[in-house]
C-alpha positions in Angstrom: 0.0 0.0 0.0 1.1 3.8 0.1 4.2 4.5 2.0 4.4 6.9 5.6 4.9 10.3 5.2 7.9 10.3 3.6 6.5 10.2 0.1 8.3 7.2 -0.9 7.0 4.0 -2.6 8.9 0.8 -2.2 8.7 -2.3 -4.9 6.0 -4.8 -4.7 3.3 -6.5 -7.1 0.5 -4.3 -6.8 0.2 -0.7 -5.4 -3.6 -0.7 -5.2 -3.6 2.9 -3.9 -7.2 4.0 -2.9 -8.2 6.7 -0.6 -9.3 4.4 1.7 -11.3 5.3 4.7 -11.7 9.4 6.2 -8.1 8.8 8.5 -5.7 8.3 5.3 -6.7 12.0 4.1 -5.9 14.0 7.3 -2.6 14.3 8.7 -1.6 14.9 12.6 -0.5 19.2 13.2 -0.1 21.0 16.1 -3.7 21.6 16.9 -5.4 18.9 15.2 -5.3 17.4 12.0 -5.1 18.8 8.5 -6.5 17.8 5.4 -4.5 16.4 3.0 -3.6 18.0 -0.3 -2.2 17.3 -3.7 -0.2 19.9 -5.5 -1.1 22.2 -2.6 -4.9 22.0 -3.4 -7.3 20.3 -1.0 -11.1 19.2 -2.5 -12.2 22.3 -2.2 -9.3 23.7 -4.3 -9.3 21.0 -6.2 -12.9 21.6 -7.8 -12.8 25.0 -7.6 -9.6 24.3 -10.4 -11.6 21.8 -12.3 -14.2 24.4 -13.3 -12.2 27.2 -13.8 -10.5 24.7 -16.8 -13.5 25.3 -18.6 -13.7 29.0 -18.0 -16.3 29.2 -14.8 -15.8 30.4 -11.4 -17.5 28.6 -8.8 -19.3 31.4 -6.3 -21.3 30.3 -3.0 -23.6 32.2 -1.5 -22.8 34.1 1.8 -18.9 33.9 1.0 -16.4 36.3 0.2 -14.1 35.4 -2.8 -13.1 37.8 -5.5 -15.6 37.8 -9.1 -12.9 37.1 -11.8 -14.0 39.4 -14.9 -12.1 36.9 -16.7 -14.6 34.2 -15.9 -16.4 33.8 -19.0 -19.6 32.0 -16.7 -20.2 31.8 -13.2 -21.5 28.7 -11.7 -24.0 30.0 -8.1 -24.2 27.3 -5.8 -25.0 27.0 -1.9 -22.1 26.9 0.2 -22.2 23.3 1.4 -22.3 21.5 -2.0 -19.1 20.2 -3.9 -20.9 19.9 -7.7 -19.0 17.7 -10.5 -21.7 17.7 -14.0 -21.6 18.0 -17.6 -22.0 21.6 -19.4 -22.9 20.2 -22.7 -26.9 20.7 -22.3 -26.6 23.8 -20.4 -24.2 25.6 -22.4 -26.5 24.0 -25.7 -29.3 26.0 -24.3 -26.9 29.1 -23.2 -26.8 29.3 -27.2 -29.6 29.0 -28.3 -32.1 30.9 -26.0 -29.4 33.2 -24.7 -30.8 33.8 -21.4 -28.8 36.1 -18.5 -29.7 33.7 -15.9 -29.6 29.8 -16.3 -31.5 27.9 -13.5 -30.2 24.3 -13.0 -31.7 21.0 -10.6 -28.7 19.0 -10.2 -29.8 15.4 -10.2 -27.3 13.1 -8.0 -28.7 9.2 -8.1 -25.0 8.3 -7.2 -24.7 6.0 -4.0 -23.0 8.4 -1.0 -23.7 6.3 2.1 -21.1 3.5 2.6 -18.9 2.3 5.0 -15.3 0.9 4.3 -13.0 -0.9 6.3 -10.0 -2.8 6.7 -10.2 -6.7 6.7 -7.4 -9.0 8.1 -6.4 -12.6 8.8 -5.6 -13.9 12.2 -1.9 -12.7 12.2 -3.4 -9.3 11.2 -1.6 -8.9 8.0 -4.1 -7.2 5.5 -6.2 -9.2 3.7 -8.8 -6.7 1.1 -10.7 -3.9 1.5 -14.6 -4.2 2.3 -17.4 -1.5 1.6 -20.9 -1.6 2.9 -23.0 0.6 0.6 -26.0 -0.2 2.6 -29.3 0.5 1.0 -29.5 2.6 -1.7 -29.9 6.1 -1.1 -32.8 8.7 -2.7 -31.9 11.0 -5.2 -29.9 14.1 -3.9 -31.5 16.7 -5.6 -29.9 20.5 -5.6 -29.9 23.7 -7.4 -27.9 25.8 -9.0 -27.2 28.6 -11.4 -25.5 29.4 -14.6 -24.7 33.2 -15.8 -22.4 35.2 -17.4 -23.8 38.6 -15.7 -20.4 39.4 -13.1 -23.2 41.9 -11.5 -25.7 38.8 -10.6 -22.8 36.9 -9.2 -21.5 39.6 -7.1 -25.0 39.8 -5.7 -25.5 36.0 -5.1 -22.1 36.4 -3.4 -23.6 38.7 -0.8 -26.8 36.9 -0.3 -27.0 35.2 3.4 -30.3 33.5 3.5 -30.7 30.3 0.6 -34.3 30.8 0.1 -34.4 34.2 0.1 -31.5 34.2 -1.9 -33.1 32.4 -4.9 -36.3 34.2 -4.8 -34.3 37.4 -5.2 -32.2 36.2 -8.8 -36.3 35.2 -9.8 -37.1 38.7 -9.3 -34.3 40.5 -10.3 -34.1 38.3 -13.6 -37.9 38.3 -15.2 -38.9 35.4 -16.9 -38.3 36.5 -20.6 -34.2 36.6 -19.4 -34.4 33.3 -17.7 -34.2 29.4 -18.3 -34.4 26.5 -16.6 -32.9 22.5 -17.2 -32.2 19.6 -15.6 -29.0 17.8 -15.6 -27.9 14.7 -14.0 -24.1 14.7 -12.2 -22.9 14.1 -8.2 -23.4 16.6 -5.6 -20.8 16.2 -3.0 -21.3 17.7 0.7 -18.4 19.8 1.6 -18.2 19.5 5.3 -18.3 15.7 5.2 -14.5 14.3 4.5 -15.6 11.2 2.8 -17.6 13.1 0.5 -14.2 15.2 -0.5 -12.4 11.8 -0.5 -15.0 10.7 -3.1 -14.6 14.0 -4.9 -10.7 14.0 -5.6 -11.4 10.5 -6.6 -14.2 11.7 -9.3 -11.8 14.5 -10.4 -8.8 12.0 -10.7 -10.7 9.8 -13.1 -12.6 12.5 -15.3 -10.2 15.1 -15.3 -8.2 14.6 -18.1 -6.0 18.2 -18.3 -5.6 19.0 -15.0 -2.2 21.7 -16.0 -4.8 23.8 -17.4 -5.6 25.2 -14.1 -2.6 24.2 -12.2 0.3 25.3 -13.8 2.8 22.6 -11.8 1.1 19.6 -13.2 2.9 17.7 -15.4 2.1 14.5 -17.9 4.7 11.6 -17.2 4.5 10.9 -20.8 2.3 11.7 -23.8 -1.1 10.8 -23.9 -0.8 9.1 -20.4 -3.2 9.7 -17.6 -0.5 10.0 -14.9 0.2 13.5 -13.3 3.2 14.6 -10.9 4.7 17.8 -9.3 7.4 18.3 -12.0 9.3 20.2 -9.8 9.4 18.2 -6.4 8.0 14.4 -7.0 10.2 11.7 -8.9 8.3 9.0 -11.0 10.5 5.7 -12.0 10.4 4.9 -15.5 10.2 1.5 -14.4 7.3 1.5 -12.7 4.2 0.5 -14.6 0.9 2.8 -13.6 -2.8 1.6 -14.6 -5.3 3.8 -14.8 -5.1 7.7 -13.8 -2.9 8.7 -10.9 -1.9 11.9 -9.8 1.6 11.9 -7.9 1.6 14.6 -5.3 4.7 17.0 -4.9 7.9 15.3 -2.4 6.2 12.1 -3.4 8.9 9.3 -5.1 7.5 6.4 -6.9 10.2 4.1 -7.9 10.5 0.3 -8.8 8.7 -2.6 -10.1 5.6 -1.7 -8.4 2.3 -1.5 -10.3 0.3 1.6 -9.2 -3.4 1.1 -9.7 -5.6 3.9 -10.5 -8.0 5.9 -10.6 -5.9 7.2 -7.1 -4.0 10.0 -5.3 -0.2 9.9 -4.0 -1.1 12.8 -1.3 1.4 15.8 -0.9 4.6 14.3 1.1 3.6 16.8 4.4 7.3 18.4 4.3 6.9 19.4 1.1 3.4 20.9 0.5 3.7 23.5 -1.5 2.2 27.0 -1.4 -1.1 27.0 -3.4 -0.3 29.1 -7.3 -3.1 31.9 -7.5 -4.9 31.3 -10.5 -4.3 33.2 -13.8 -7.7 33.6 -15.5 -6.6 36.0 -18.0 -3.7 33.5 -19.0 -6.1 30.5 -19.7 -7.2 29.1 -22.7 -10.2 27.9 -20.9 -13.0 27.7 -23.1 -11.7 26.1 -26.3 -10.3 23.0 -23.8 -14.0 23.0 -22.2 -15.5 22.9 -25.9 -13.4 20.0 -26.5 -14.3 18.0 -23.6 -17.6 18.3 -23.6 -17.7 17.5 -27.2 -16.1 13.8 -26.0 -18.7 13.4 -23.1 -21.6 14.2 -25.7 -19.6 11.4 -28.0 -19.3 9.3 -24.9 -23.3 9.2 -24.3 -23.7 8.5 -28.1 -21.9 5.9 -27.7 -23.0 4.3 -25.1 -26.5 4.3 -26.3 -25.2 2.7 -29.8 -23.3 -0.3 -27.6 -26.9 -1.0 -26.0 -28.4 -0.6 -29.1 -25.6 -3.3 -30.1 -25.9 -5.3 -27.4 -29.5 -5.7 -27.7 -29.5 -7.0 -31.4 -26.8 -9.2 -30.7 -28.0 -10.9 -27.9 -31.1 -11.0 -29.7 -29.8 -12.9 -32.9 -27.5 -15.3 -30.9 -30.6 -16.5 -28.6 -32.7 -17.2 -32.3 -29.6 -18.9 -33.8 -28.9 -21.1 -30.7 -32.3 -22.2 -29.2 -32.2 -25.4 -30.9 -29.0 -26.2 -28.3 -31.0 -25.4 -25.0 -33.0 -29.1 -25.1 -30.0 -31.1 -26.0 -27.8 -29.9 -23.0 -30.8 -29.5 -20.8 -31.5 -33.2 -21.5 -27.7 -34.0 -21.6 -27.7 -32.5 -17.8 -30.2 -34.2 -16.9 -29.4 -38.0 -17.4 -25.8 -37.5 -15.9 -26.6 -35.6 -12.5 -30.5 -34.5 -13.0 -31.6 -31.2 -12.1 -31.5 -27.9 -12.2 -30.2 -27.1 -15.6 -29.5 -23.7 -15.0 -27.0 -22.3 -12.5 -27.6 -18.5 -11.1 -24.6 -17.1 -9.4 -25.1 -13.6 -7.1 -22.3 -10.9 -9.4 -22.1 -6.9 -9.6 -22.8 -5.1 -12.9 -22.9 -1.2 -12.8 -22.9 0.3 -9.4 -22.6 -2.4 -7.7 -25.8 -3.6 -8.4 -26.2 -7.7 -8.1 -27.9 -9.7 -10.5 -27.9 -13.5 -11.1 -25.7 -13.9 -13.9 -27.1 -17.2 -15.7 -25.0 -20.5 -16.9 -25.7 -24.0 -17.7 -25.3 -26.0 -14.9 -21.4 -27.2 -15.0 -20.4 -28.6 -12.1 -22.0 -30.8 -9.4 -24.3 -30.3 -6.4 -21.9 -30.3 -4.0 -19.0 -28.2 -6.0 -19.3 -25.5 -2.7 -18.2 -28.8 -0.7 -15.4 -29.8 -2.8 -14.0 -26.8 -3.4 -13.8 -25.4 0.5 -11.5 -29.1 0.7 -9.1 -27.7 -2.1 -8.6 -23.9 -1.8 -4.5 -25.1 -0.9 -4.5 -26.5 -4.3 -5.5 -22.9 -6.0 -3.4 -22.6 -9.1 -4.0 -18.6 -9.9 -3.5 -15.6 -7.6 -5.8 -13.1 -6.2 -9.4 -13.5 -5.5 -9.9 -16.4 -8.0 -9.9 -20.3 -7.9 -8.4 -22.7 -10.7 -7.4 -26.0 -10.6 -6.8 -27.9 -14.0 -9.0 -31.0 -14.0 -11.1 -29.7 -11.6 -13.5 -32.4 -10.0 -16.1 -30.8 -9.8 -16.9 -30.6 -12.8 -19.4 -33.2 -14.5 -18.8 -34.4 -18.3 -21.4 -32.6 -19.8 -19.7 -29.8 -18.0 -16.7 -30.5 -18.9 -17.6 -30.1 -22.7 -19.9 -27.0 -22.2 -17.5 -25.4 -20.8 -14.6 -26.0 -23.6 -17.0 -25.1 -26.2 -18.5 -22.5 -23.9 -21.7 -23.3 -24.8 -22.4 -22.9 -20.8 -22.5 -18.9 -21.1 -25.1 -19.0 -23.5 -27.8 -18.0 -21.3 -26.0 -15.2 -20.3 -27.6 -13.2 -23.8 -30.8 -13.3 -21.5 -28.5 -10.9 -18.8 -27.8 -9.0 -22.0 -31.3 -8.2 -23.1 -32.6 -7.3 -19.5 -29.2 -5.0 -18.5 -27.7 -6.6 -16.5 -24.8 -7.4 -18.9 -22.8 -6.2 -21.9 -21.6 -8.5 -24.9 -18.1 -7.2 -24.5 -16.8 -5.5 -20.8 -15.2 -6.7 -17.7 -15.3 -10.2 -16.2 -18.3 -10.6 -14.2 -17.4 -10.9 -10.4 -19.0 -11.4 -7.3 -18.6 -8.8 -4.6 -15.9 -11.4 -2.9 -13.9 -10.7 -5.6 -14.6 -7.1 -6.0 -13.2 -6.2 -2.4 -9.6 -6.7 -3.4 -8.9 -3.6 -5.0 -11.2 -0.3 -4.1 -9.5 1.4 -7.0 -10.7 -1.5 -10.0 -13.6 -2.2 -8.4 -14.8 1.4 -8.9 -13.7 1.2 -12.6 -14.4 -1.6 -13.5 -18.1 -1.2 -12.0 -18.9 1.8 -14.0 -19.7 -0.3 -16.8 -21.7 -3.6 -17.4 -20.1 -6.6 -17.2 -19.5 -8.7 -20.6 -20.1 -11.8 -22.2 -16.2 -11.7 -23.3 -13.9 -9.1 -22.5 -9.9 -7.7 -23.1 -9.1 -9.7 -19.9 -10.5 -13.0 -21.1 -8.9 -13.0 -24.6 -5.5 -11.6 -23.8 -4.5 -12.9 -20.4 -1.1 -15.4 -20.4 -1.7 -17.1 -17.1 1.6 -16.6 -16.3 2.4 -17.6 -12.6 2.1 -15.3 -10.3 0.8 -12.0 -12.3 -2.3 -13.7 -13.5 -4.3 -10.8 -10.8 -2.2 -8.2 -11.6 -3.5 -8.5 -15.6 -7.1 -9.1 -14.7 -6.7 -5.7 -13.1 -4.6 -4.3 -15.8 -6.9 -5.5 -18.6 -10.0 -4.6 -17.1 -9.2 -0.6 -16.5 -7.3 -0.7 -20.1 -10.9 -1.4 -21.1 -12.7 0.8 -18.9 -10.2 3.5 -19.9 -10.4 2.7 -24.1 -14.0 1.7 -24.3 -15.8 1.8 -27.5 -17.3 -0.1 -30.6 -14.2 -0.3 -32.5 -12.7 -1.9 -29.3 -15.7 -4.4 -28.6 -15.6 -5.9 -32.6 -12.0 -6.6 -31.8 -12.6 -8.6 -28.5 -15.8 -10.1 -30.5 -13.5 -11.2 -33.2 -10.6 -12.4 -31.3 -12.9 -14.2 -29.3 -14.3 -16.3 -32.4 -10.8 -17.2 -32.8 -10.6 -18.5 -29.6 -13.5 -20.3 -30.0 -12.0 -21.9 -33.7 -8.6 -22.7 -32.2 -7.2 -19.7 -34.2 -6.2 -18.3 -31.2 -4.8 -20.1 -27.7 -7.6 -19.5 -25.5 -7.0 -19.5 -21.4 -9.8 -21.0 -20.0 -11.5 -19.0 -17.6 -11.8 -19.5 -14.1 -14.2 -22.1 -12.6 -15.9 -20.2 -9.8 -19.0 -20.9 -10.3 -20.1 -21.4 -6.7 -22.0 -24.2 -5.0 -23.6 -26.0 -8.0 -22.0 -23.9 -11.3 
């Protein structure tokens, strides 16, 4: 895990460097403890940088920070909310109806109430992390405001009561001058730490050109999605990083370790450096803002086009392949009787379970067996493999070479619950070993096949570390193009034009 506070990371397999729980972002001062910071920005900072990349200043109400005239918008909020959401629709209708006051309910349907702790074995050497997200939470719901009138923001600025507050911009702005939209994003709370944890985490995966807004960011190498202090942290060229990380200054990452993103290598506390003051006339704000949100609108095309995809796949494949479902069913049942189906408890997107659907494979008492040979685990990590695993019936045995067992998985296509292409789906067992790639990794739906599943070596002893690399190289590059290449190399597989790896039998009690 991350090293003390002396900023330096030693070798090992996996750096899987979360945030972790609320203690991990404070650090011990005279007085109390201190928030932690990265590039000399806390949350708070943090965001405030974030929008000013795309040429907004965040103002709250009832506080006393400076209007920028540079600001080409200003975003009004209420003091206590941290707000992270698209501008594409607003700044659409910005356009088009021209309006000097932009009225905005922020939609949040994003789970905030968890838990997260530390589990061990009996010598207390760490053994995964394990969230509680408890039930699911009702929609945060909060408003906002969108001008480009410095005089309404000044205003705002001065206004100490919320409600009175918003019933003043109704009346000062008539209704011809204003609009009114609804977007969907996350609302953060700003006095809650774990809210500002989960904040710098959103920012760290989203964010993609952070040096906009601070100047002493720098890219380790082109196109990659990892960002250090160039003038105080040290990142080894030797060291491989997956996902987005942002290397905070007096930090030194060095070795063979793999760093596991989306994370945060917090400012070494010796060296945290003074915050830069912003330079709003200096930025080039708006054309990098057009240019993100022109990928987020072609990132919601595109996903509606994969489940467009996914739907008329699944579709054809269950037409083409009905004529199977009697002969296995019938082949399962003279061999070891029923059920035919197995259902086994996994997490698409969110974290949400589902039973993800195979032929029966293995026998009843598979749970039984393989409790007796978890010693005898051939793979690494959360997963169990054995070859010629006894558990296993005949019919299973073939199914599962000619994976005819997934089949009924195009039924957790067509409902949502799965993709054709995307990660591995895992059970929340498995999910717990890495906060970092379980939060990727379960922001899209699990798939059928996947990059892992069609490019893994099984080579001893790193057979984890490229489930997780695969699966946030997929996360990280998704699209189309991507998904007919795993769809074709998968065919391959399937031919023998390709060495397939056969996947791992954890199928549970009866699988």
């Amino acid at each position: 895990m991350s090293a003390a506070n002396n900023g330096h990371e030693s070798n090992g397999a996996v750096l899987a460097l979360a945030e972790g729980p609320a203690e991990s972002v404070g650090v011990a001062v005279a007085g109390g403890v201190r928030e932690r910071t990265i590039w000399g920005l806390d949350a708070e900072g943090l965001l405030e940088r974030f929008w000013a990349a795309r040429g907004v200043q965040l103002v709250r109400r009832g506080e006393g920070e400076l209007i920028q005239e540079s600001a080409e918008l200003y975003l009004l909020v209420e003091p206590w909310v941290m707000p992270v959401f698209a501008l594409d629709s607003m700044l659409d209708t910005l356009q088009w109806l021209k309006p000097r006051l932009l009225l905005a309910r922020i939609h949040d349907r994003e789970e905030h109430g968890y838990s997260e702790r530390v589990v061990t074995d009996a010598d207390d050497r760490f053994v995964r992390f394990e969230r509680d997200y408890g039930q699911s939470a009702a929609t945060r719901v909060t408003r906002a405001a969108l001008t480009s009138d410095a005089e309404l923001a000044r205003a705002w600025r001065r206004t100490e009561d919320g409600p009175a507050g918003w019933r003043w911009l109704r009346r000062e702005v008539g209704v011809v001058d204003r609009a009114t939209v609804s977007v969907h994003g996350t609302v953060y709370a700003r006095d809650e730490i774990e809210e500002r944890v989960r904040l710098v985490r959103e920012l760290v995966r989203t964010w993609s050109r952070p040096d906009v807004s601070i100047p002493m960011a720098r890219r380790l190498e082109s196109k990659s999605r990892v960002w250090f202090d160039g003038g105080s942290s040290e990142v080894g060229r030797d060291t491989r990083f997956i996902g987005p990380v942002w290397v905070g200054s007096g930090r030194q990452v060095s070795g063979e370790a793999s760093v596991v993103g989306p994370t945060v290598l917090w400012d070494a506390e010796a060296a945290r450096p003074a915050v830069e003051a912003l330079d709003w006339g200096a930025m080039s704000a708006a054309s990098l803002g057009v240019r993100e949100l022109r990928r987020t609108r072609a990132s919601s095309l595109s996903r509606i086009a994969k489940r467009v995809f996914d739907v008329a796949f699944a579709s054809t494949a269950i037409l083409l392949t009905a004529p199977v479902y009697p002969l296995v069913m019938l082949a399962i049942l003279i061999e070891d009787g029923r059920p035919f189906f197995f259902a086994h408890p996994r997490e698409t997107r969110g974290g949400v379970t589902f039973p993800c659907l195979k032929f029966r494979s293995m026998r009843k008492d598979a749970e039984e067996i393989k409790k007796k040979m978890m010693e005898e685990n051939q793979v690494d990590g959360p997963q169990f493999f054995i070859e010629h695993d006894p558990r296993h019936t005949r019919v299973g045995r073939f199914i599962r070479k000619t994976q005819i067992d997934e089949l009924p998985q195009f039924f957790n296509v067509l409902v949502g619950h799965m993709s054709i292409v995307g990660p591995r789906p895992s059970p929340f067992s498995e999910n717990q070993y890495a906060p970092a790639w379980r939060d990727a990794r379960l922001s899209v739906r699990p798939g059928i096949t996947g990059l892992w599943q069609v490019m893994r070596t099984r080579e001893k002893d790193i057979d984890f570390q490229e489930w997780i690399r695969y699966d946030l190289e997929y996360v990280e590059n998704v699209s189309m193009a991507l998904d007919l290449k795993i769809i074709a190399w998968t065919v391959m597989q399937m031919v023998g034009l390709k060495k397939k790896a056969e996947a791992p039998g954890d199928e549970g009690g009866a699988g």
